[in-house]
N, C-alpha and C positions, 0 to 999 in steps of 0.2 A: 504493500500500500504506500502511494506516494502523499507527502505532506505539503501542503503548500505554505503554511508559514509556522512559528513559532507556539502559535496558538492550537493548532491541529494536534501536536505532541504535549501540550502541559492541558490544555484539555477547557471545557466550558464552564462558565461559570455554574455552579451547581450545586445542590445541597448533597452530602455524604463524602465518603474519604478515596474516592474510584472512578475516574472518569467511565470507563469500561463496566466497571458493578452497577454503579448508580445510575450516571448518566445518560450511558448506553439503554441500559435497564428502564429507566423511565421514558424516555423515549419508542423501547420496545410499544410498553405498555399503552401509551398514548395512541403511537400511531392505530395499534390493535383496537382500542377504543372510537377511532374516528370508520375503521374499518367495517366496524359492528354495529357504528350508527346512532349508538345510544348508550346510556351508562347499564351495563352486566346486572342480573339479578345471582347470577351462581357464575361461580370464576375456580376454574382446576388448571393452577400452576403446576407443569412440570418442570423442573431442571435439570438442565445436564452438565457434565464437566466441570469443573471450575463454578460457575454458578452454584450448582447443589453442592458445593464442598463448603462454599465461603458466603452463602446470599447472609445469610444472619450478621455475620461480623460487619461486613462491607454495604450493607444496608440493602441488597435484590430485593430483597421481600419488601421493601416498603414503598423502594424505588420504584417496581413494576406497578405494584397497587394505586398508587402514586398517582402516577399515569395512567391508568384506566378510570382514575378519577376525573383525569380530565386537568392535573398538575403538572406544569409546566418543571423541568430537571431544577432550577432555581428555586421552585416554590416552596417557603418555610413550612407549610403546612404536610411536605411529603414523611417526616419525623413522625406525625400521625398519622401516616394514611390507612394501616390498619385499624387503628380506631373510629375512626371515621367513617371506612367501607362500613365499618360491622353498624356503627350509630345509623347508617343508609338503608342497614339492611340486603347489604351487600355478602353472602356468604364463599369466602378464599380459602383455598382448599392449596396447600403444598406439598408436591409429591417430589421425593429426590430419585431421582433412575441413576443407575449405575453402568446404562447403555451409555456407551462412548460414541460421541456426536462429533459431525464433522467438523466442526468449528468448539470451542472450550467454552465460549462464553453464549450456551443458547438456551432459549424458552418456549417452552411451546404453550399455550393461552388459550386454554377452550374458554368459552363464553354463550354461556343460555342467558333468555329472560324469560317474563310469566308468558308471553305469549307462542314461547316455544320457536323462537327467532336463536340458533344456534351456528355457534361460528367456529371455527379452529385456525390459527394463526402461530409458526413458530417465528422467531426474531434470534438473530446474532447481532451482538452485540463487538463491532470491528477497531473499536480502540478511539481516544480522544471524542468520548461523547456520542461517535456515530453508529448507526446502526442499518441492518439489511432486514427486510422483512424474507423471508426466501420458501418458506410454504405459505398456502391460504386453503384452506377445505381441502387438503389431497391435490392440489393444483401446484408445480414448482414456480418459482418466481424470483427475479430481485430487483426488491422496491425499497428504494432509500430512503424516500419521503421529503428530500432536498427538493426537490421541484412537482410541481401541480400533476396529477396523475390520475386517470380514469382506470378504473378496470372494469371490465365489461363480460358480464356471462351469458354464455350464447349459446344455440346449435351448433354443434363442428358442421359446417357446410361450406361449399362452394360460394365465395361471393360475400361473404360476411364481413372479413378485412374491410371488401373494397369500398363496402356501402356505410362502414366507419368512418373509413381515411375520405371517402365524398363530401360528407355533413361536415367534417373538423375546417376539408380545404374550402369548400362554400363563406364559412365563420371565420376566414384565415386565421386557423387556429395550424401554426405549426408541428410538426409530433418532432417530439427531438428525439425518442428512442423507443422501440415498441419490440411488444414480448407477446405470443401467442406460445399456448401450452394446451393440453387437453390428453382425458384420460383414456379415451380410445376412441377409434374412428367413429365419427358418427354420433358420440352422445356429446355431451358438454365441452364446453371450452372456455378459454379465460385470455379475454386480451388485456392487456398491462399496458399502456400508451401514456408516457411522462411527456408533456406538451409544454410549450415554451411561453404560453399563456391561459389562463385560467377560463377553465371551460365554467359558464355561465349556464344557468338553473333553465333557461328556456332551449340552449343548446342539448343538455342533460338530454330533457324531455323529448326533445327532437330523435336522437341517439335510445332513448328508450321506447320510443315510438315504431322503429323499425323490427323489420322483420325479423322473426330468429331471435331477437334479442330480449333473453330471461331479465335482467337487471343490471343495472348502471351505478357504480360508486365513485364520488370524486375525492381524493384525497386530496 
């Protein structure tokens, strides 16, 4: 991983003693929270590597909770976020795996609520505050969350890309990097498209309007 300056390497301003445990860690969680749409009614943290050996000391447990509150890596308030989830009525569940994960510092984040809205999302956490989202439901993926990004669930078909990238180019909405993934021919697919401007609520709609297309998340 290359650094661009100074700060990349001593890391973000942020509450706990770990850019990588905490920062990273909260940020997991957040992004996971914006991906889900709404704040969790039941939350099953798994950890792997490095995480499950040290979340307690180095603050993951509170950091990730943190974040799916909806608390920014700085926010003094992430020192309670277990208290807090639980005051919401939020129930956190941690589970340490002893399966060795490709990366040391990852999490995996199921997320139900009462209306039976379930989601699963793992994150790594890649040093100096940042992080990679790199599953979502069974779908591989890498989403940084550094820039405006749509992901889009659809029918695997013929024609589906191109009737995305129409509506984006209509909106001159640029795509600066785009990711299609799906788990077998023919059923479900997941397009990933980081865009160089912020797709707008009427565009969304536009893009969810079409054909083939299950649902639209903007991050």
């Amino acid at each position: 991983m290359k650094y661009r300056s100074v700060f990349d390497i001593i890391g973000p301003v942020m509450i706990g003693p770990s850019s990588s445990h905490t920062a990273g860690a909260a940020r997991i969680g957040r992004t996971a929270r914006a991906l889900f749409g709404n704040k969790p009614d039941k939350v099953t943290i798994t950890l792997y590597g490095s995480f499950a050996k040290t979340y307690r000391g180095h603050g993951t447990d509170i950091a990730i909770v943190g974040g799916l509150l909806d608390f920014e890596p700085f926010d003094e308030r992430i020192v309670r976020s277990l208290e807090i989830a639980k005051n919401e009525g939020v129930d956190v569940t941690f589970v340490e795996s002893e399966e060795v994960p490709d990366h040391p510092n990852t999490a995996k984040i199921r997320m139900e609520d009462s209306s039976g809205h379930v989601m699963e999302v793992t994150g790594i956490s890649i040093g100096g505050g940042k992080m990679e989202i790199v599953e979502l439901n069974g779908f591989d993926l890498k989403l940084s969350g550094s820039a405006p990004a749509l992901l889009i669930l659809h029918k695997d078909r013929y024609g589906a890309v191109a009737q995305v990238a129409t509506v984006l180019a209509r909106h001159q909405i640029n795509i600066a990097y785009m990711q299609v993934s799906r788990k077998e021919k023919g059923s479900e697919a997941l397009m990933i498209i980081e865009t160089d401007q912020t797709v707008e609520e009427p565009v969304q709609k536009e893009l969810s309007d079409l054909d083939g297309i299950h649902g639209v998340t903007v991050l």
